[in-house]
VOPAGU-2260 file (C-alpha; in pm, 1 decimal, decimal comma):
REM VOPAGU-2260
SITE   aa  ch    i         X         Y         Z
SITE  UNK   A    0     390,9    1876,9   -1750,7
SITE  UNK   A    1     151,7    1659,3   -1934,8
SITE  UNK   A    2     277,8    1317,6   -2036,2
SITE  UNK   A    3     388,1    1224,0   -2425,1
SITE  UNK   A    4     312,3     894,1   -2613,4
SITE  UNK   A    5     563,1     738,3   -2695,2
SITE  UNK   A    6     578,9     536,1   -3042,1
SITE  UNK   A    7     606,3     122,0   -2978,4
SITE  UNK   A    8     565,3    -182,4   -3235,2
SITE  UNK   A    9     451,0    -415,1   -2989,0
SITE  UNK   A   10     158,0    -367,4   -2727,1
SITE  UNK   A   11     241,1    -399,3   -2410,0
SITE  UNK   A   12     141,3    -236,2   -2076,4
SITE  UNK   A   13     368,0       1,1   -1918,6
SITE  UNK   A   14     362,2     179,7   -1592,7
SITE  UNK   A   15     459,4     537,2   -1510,3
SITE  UNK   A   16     875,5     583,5   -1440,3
SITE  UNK   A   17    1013,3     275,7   -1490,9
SITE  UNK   A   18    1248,9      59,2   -1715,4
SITE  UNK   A   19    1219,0    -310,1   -1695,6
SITE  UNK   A   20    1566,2    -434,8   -1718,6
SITE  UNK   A   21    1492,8    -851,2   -1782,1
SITE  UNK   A   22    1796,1   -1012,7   -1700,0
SITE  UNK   A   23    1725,7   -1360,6   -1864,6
SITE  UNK   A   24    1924,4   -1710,2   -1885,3
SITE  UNK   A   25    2042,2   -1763,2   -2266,0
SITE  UNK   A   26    1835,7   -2044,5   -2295,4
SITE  UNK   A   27    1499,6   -2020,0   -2132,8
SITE  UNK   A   28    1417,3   -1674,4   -2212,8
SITE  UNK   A   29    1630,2   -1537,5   -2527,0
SITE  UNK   A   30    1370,8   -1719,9   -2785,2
SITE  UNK   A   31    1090,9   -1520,4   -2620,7
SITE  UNK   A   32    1238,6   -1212,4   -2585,9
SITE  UNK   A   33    1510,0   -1205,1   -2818,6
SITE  UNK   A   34    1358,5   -1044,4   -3097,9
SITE  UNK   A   35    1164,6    -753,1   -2926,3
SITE  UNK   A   36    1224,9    -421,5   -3009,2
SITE  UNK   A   37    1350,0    -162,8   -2770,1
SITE  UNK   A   38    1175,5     168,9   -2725,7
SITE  UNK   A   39    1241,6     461,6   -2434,2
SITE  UNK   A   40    1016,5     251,7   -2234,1
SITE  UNK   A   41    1113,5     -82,0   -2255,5
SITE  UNK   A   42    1453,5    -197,2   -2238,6
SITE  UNK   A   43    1588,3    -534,8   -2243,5
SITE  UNK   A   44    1943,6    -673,6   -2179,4
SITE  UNK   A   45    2046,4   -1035,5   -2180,7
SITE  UNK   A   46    2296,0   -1131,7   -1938,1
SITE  UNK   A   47    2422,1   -1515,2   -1791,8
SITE  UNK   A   48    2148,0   -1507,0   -1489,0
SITE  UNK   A   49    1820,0   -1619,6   -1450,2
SITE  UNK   A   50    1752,1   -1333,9   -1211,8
SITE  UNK   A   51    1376,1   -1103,6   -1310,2
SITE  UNK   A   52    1442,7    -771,1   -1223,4
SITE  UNK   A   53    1337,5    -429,3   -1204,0
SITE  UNK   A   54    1522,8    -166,5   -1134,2
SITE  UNK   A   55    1457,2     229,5   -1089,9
SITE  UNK   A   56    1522,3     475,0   -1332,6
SITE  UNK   A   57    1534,1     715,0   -1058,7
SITE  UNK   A   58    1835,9     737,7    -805,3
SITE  UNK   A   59    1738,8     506,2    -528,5
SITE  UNK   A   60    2079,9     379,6    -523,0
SITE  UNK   A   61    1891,3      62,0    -190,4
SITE  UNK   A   62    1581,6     -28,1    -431,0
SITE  UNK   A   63    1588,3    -268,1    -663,5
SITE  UNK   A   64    1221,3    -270,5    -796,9
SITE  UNK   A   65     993,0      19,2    -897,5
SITE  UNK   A   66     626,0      16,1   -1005,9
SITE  UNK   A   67     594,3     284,3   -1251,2
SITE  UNK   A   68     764,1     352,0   -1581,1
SITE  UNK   A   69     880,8     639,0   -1797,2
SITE  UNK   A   70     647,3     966,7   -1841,1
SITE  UNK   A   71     696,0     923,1   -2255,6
SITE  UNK   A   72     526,9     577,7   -2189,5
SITE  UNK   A   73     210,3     435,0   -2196,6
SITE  UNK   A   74     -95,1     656,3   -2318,8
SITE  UNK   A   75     -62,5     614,2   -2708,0
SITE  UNK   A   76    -176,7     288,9   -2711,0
SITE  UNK   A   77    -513,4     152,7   -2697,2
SITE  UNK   A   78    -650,0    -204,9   -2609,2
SITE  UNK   A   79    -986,0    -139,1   -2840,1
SITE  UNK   A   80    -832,0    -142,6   -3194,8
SITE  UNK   A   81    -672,7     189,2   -3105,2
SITE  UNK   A   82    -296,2     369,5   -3199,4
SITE  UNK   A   83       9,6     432,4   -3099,2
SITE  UNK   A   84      65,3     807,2   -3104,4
SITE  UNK   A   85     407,6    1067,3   -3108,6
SITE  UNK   A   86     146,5    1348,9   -3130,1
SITE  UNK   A   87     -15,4    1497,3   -2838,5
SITE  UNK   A   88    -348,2    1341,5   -2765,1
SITE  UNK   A   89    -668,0    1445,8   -2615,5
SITE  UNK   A   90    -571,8    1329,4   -2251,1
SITE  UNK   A   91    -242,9    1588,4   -2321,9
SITE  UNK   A   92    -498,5    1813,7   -2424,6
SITE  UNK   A   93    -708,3    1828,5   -2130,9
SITE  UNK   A   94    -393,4    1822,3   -1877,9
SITE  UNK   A   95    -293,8    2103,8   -2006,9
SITE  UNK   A   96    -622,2    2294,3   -1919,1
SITE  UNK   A   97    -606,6    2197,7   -1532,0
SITE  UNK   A   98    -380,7    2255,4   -1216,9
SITE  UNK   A   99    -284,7    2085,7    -925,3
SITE  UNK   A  100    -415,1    2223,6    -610,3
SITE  UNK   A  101    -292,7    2127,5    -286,0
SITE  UNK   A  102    -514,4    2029,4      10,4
SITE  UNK   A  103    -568,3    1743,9     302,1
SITE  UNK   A  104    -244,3    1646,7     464,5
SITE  UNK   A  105     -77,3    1307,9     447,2
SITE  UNK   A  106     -64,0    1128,2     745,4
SITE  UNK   A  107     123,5     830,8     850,5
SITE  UNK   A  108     496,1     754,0     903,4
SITE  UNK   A  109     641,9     872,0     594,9
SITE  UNK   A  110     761,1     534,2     486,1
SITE  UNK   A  111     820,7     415,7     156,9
SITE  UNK   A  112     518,5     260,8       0,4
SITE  UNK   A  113     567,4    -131,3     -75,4
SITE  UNK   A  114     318,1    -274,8    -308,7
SITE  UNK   A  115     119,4    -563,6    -119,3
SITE  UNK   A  116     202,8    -885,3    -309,0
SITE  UNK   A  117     596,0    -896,3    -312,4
SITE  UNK   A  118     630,9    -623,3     -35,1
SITE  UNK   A  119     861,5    -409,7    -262,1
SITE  UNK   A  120     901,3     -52,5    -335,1
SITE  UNK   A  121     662,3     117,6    -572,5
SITE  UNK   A  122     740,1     389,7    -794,7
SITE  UNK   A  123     719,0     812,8    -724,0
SITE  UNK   A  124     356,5     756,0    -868,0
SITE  UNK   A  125     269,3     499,8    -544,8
SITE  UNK   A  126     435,2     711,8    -293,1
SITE  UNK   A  127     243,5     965,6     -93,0
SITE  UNK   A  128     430,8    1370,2    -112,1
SITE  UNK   A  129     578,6    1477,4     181,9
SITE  UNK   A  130     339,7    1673,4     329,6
SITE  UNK   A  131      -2,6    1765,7     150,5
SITE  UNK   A  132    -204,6    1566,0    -142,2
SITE  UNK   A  133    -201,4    1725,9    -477,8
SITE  UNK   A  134    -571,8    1755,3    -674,2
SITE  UNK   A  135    -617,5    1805,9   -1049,9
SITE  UNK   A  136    -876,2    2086,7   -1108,3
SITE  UNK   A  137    -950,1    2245,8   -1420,3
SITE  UNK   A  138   -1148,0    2569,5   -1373,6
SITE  UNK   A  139   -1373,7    2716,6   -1688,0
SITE  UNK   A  140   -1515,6    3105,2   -1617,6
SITE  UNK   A  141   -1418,7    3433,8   -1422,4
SITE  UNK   A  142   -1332,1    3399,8   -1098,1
SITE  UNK   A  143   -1570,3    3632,2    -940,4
SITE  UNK   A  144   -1830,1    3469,3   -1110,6
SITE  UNK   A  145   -2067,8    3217,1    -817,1
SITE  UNK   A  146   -1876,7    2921,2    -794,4
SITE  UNK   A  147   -2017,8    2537,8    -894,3
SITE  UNK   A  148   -1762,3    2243,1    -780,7
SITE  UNK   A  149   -1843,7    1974,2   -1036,9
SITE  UNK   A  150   -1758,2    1652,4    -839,4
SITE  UNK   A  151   -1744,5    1315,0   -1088,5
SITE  UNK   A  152   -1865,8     979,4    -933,0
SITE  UNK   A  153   -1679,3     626,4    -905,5
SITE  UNK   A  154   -1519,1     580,5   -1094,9
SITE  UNK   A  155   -1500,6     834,8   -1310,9
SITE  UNK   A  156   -1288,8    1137,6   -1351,4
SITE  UNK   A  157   -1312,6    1533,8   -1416,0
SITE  UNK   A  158   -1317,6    1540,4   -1751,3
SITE  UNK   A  159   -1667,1    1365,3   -1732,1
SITE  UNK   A  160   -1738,1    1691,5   -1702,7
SITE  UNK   A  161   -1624,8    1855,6   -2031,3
SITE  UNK   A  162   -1942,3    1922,5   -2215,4
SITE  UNK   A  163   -2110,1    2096,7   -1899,9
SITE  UNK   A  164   -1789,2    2345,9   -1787,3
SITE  UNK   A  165   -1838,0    2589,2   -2113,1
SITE  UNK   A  166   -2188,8    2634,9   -2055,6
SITE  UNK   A  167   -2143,4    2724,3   -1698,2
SITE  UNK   A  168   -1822,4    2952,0   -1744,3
SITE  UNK   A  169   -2066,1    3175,2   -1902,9
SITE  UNK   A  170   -2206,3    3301,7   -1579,4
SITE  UNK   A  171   -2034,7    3105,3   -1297,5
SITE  UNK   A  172   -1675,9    2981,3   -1217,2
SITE  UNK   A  173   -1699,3    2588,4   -1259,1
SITE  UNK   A  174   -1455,1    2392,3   -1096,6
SITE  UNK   A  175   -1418,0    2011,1   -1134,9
SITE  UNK   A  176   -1144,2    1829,7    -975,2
SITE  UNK   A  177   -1069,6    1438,0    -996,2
SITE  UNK   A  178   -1080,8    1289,6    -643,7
SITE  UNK   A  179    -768,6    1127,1    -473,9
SITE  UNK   A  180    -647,2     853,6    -642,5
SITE  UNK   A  181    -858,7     900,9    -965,2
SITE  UNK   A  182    -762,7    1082,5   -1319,6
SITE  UNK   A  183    -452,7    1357,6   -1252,0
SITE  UNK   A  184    -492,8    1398,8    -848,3
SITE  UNK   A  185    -237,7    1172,8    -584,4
SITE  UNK   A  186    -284,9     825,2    -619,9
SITE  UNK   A  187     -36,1     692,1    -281,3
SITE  UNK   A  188     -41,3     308,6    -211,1
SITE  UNK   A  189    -320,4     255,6      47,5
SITE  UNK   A  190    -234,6     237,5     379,9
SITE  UNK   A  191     121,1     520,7     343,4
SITE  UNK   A  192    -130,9     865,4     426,5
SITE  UNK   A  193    -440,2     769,8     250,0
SITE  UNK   A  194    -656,6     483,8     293,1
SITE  UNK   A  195    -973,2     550,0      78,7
SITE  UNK   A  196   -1227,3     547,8     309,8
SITE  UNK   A  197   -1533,7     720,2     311,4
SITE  UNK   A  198   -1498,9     914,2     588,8
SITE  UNK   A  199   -1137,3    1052,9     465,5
SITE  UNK   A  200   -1289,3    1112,7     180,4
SITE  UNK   A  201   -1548,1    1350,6     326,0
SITE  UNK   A  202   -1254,5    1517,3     533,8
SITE  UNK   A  203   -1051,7    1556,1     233,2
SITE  UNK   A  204   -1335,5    1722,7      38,9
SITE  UNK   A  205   -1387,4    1970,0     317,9
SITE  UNK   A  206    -979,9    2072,3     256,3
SITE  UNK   A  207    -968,7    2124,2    -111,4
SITE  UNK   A  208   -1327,0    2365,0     -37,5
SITE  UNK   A  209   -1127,9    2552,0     212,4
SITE  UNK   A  210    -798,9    2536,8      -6,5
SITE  UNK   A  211    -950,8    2663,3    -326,3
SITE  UNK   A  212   -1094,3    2964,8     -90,2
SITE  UNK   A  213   -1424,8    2873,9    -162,3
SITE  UNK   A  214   -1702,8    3088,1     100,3
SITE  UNK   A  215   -2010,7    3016,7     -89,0
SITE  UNK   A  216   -2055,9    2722,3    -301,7
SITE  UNK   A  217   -2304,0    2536,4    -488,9
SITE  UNK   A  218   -2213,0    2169,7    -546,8
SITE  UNK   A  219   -2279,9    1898,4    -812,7
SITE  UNK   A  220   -2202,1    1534,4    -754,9
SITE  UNK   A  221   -2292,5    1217,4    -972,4
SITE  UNK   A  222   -2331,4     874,6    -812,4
SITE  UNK   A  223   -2140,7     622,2    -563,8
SITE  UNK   A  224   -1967,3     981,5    -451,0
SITE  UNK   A  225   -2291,2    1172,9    -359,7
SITE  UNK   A  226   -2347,6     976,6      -4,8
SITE  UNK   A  227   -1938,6    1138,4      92,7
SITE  UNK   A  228   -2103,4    1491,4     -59,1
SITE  UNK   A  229   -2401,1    1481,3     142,3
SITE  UNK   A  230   -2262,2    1377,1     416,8
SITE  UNK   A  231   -1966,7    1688,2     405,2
SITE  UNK   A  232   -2278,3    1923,8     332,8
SITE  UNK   A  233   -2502,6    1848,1     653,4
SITE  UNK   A  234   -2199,7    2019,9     836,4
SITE  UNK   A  235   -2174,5    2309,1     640,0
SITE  UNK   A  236   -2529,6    2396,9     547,9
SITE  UNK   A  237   -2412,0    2748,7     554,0
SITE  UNK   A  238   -2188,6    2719,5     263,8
SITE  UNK   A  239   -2395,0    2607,4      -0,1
SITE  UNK   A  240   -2608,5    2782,9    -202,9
SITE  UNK   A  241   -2746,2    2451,2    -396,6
SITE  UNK   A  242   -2664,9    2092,8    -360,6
SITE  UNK   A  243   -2731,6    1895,7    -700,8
SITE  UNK   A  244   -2740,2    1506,8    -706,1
SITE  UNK   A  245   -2680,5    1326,2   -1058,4
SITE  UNK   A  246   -2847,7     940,5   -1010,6
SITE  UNK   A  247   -2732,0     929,7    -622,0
SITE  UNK   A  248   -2789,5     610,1    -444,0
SITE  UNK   A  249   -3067,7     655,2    -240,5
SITE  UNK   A  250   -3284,4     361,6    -113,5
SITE  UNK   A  251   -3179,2      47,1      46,2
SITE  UNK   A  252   -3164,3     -90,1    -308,4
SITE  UNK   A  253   -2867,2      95,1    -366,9
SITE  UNK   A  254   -2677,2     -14,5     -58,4
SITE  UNK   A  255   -2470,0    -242,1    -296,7
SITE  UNK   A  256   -2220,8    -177,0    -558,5
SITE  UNK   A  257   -2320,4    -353,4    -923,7
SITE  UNK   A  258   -2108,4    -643,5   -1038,3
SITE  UNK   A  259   -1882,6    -464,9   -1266,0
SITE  UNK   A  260   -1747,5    -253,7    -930,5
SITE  UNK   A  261   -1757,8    -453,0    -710,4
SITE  UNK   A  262   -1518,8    -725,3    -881,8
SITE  UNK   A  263   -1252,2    -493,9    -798,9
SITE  UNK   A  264   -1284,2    -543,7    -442,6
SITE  UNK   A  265   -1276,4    -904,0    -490,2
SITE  UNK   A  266    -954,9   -1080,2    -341,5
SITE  UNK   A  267    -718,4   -1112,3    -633,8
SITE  UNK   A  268    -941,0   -1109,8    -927,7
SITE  UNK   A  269    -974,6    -770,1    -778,9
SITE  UNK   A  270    -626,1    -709,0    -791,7
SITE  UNK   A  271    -581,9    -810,9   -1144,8
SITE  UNK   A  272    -924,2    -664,2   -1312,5
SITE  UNK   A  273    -817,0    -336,2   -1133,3
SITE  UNK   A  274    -491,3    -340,6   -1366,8
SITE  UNK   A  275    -699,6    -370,0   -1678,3
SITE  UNK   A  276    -784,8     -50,1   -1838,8
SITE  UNK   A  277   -1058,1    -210,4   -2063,8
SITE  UNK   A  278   -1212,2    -331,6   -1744,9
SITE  UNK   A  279   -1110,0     -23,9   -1498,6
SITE  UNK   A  280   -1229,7     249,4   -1722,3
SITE  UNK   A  281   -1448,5     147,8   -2014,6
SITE  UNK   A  282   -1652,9    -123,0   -1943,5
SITE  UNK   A  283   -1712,5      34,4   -1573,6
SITE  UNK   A  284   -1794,9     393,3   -1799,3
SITE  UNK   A  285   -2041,5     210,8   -2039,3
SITE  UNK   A  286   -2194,0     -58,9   -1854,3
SITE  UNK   A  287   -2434,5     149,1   -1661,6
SITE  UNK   A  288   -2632,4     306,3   -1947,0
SITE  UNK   A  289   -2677,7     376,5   -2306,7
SITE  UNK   A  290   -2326,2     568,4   -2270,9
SITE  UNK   A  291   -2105,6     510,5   -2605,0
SITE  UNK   A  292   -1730,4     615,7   -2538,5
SITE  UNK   A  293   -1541,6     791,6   -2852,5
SITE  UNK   A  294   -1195,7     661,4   -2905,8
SITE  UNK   A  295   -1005,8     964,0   -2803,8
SITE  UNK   A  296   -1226,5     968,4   -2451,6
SITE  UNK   A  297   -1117,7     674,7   -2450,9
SITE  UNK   A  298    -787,3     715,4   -2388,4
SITE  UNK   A  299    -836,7     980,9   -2140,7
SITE  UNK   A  300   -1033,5     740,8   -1903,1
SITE  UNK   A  301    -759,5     497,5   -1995,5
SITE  UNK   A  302    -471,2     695,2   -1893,7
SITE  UNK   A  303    -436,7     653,5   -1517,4
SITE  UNK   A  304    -412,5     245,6   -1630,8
SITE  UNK   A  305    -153,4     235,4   -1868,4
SITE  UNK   A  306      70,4     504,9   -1726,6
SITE  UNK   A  307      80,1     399,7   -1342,9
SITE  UNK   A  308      10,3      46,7   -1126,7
SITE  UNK   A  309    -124,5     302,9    -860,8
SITE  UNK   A  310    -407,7     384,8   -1036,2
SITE  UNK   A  311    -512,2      16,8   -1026,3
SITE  UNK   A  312    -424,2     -39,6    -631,6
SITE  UNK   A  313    -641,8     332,2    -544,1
SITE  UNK   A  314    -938,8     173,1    -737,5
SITE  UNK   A  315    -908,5    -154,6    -568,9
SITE  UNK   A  316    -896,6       7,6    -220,6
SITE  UNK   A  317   -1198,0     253,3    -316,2
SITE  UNK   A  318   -1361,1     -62,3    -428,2
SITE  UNK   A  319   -1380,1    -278,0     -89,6
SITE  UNK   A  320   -1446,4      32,0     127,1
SITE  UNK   A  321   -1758,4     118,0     -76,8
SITE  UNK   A  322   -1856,6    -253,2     -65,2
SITE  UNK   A  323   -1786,5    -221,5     296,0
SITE  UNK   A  324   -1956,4     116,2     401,4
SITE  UNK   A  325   -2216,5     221,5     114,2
SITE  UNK   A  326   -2509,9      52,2     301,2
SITE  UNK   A  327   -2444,8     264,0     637,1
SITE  UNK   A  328   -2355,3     586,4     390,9
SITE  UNK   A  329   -2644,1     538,1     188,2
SITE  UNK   A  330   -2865,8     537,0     536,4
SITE  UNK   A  331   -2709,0     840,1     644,3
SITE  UNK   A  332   -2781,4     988,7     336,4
SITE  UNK   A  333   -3144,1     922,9     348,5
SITE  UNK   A  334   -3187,4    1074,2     724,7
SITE  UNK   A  335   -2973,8    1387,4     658,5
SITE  UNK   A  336   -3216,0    1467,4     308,8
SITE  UNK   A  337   -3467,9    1413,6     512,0
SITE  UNK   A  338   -3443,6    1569,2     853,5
SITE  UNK   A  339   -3618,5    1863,3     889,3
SITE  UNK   A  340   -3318,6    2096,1     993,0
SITE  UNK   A  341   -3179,9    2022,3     615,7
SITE  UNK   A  342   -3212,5    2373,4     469,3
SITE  UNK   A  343   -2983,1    2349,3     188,4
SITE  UNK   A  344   -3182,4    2394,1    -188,0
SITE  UNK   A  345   -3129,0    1983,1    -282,7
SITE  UNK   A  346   -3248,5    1897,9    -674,8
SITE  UNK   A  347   -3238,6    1515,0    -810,9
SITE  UNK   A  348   -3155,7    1500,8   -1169,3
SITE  UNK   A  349   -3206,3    1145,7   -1245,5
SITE  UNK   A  350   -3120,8     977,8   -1610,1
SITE  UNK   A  351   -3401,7     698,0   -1654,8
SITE  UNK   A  352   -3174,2     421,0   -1815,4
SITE  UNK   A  353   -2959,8     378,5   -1550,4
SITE  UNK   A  354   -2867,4      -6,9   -1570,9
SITE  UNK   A  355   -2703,5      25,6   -1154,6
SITE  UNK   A  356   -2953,9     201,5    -960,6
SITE  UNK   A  357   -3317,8     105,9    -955,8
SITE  UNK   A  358   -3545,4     405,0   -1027,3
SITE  UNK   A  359   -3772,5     217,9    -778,7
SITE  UNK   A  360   -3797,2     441,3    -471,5
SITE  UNK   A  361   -3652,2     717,3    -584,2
SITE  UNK   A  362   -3956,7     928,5    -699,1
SITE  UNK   A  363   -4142,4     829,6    -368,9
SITE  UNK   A  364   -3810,9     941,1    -131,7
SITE  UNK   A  365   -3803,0    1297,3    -318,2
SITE  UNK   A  366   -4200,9    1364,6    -281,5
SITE  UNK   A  367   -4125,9    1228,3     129,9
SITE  UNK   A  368   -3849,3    1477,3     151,1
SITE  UNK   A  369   -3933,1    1755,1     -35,5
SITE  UNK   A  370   -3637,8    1763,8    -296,1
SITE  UNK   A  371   -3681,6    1882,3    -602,9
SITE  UNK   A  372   -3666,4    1591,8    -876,9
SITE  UNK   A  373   -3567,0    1636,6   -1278,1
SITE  UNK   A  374   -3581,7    1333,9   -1534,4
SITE  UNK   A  375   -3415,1    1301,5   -1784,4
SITE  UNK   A  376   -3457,7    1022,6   -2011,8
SITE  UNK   A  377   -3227,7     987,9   -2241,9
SITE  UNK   A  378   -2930,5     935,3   -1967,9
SITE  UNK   A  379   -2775,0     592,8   -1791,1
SITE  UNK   A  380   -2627,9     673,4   -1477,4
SITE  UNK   A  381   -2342,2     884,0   -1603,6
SITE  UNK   A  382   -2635,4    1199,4   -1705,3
SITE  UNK   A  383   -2300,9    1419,7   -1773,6
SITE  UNK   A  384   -2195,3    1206,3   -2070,7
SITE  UNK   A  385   -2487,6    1064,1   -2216,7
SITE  UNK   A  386   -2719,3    1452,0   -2173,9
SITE  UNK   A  387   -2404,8    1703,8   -2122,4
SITE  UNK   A  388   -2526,8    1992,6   -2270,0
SITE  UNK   A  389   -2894,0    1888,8   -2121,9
SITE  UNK   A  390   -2746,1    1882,9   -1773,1
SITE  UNK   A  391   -2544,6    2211,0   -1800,2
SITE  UNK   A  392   -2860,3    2399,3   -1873,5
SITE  UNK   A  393   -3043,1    2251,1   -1617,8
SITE  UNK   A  394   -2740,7    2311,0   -1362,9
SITE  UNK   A  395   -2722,6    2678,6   -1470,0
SITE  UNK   A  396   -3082,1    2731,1   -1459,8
SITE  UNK   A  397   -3109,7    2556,9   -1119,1
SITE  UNK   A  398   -2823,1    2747,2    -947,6
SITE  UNK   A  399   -2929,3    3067,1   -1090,6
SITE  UNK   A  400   -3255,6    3050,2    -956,3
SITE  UNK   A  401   -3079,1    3000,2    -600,1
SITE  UNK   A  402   -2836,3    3245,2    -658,4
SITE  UNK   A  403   -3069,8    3495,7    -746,3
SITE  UNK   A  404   -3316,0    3474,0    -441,3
């Protein structure tokens, strides 16, 4: 079901399935709020307490507080100069093209998950589902067709993607899929059956391959995620037909995450820049190269922000474990690409004007170990957005060599 804008004369932020009941004193808070005016997301009583409250507009007859608000809430509205919008937008648009796939089990308890500054419970979008995580994948060609798994970076989403699935449904069956806790996919509180670690990350890959009934594969990853992909390929060489790394971190330069990361994994600031959608999604999309984001892409990146605090928590937690294990990924990386028992057909497509990772190294570490290496120069580090239609050629040329021998 994808999610409708609703129309709203004021802008403010809303989360995914909630009403904010404000139950104000008379005289401290009926000046400020008096005069607001309600809409299907926001609705506002006055009543003799000076009690702030939110309560669930699902039946959880023992909570009192829930993160996320309404589904007609929230994506309409843009922070740039932007719209409200009762007409379906492009982020409609492009839910409509994918499906959720299930794969990697939640683990844990099964308790509620409680959002960690108050300690109270979050919303249906926090909360892990009862048994297995649900994946957004949109798929572009016939099914029989060789398979290519399009995997999008951090942070990023599927529909980075866009431009490069219609030139490979020609010949192959693309599949791109937004990770856990990024665009569409499960985004549960960390800590209630996800965590965000690397390592669960390469686990969870390895169960939407086996879920979407993949046998042989060829795989395209861009950035901070390619250390996970490499890592999930070394133990299934015999899967892949080609492995394909868009501006991977690859030298000790690299180890760290730039500025406008890893502020999200700072202690609160991180908490409160990860809420930000201007922050969380475009500045972190067009800081990194000569990337310009249309409005209505825009709003697609935005989404996750404005319609669900969870997105914001999942990006904080991703944040502080890739400050925390990117150095010893990045390693690994570097001694699986190069150990001699790596058979898999590896090609580095680099875009030149990446403003995060140093080009430095990078030409001398694919002569050492033999991989295959493709500029391009007119890309930052996102190559899908700033040389889409580039890239797809390349990718299509590039598997179908491989596919062909």
């Amino acid at each position: 079901m994808a999610i409708q804008a609703s129309q709203a004369m004021i802008p403010f932020l809303h989360a995914r399935q909630l009403e904010y009941l404000v139950r104000s004193h008379k005289s401290s808070l009926s000046s400020r709020f008096g005069d607001r005016p309600k809409s299907a997301a926001q609705l506002i009583s006055r009543r003799d307490s000076n009690k702030l409250a939110c309560k669930a507009s699902v039946d959880d007859s023992d909570e009192d507080y829930l993160i996320d608000a309404p589904v007609s809430a929230g994506d309409g509205f843009s922070f740039s100069g932007g719209k409200y919008s009762d007409g379906p937008s492009q982020s409609d648009e492009w839910f409509k093209q994918g499906n959720m796939v299930k794969a990697f089990p939640v683990l844990g308890s099964g308790e509620k998950a409680k959002d960690p500054i108050f300690g109270l419970t979050m919303g249906s979008g926090s909360q892990s589902p009862a048994d297995v995580f649900r994946w957004f994948c949109v798929e572009s060609g016939i099914a029989d067709n060789p398979p290519v798994l399009l995997i999008h970076g951090f942070p990023s989403q599927a529909y980075s993607y866009r431009k490069i699935l219609p030139i490979l449904s020609k010949d192959y069956h693309a599949i791109a899929f937004d990770w856990i806790g990024f665009g569409f996919s499960d985004k549960p509180q960390p800590g209630y059956g996800f965590n965000y670690t690397l390592n669960e990350y390469v686990s969870s890959l390895e169960s939407l391959i086996n879920s979407l009934g993949i046998d042989k594969v060829s795989l395209v990853v861009q950035g901070y995620f390619s250390p996970v992909v490499v890592k999930y390929a070394s133990k299934h060489q015999e899967k892949l037909n080609h492995l394909i790394l868009l501006n991977p971190p690859l030298t000790s330069k690299h180890a760290n995450l730039p500025s406008s990361l890893s502020i999200f994994s700072n202690f609160l600031l991180g908490e409160i820049f990860s809420q930000d959608p201007l922050r969380a999604s475009d500045k972190a999309l067009t800081s990194c190269g000569p990337y310009k984001m249309k409005e209505d892409d825009a709003m697609v990146y935005r989404r996750p922000y404005l319609s669900s605090g969870s997105s914001g928590f999942a990006l904080n937690a991703i944040s502080r474990a890739m400050r925390k294990e990117l150095k010893n990924y990045v390693e690994e990386t570097r001694t699986i690409l190069k150990d001699e028992n790596w058979k898999v057909k590896t090609t580095i497509c680099w875009g030149q004007r990446d403003r995060w990772l140093s080009y430095d190294g990078v030409e001398e570490f694919c002569k050492d170990s033999k991989l295959k290496m493709v500029e391009l120069p007119m890309a930052g580090h996102h190559v899908q957005e700033d040389s889409g239609e580039e890239l797809g050629k390349l990718i299509a040329e590039i598997v179908g060599r491989r596919v062909q021998q």
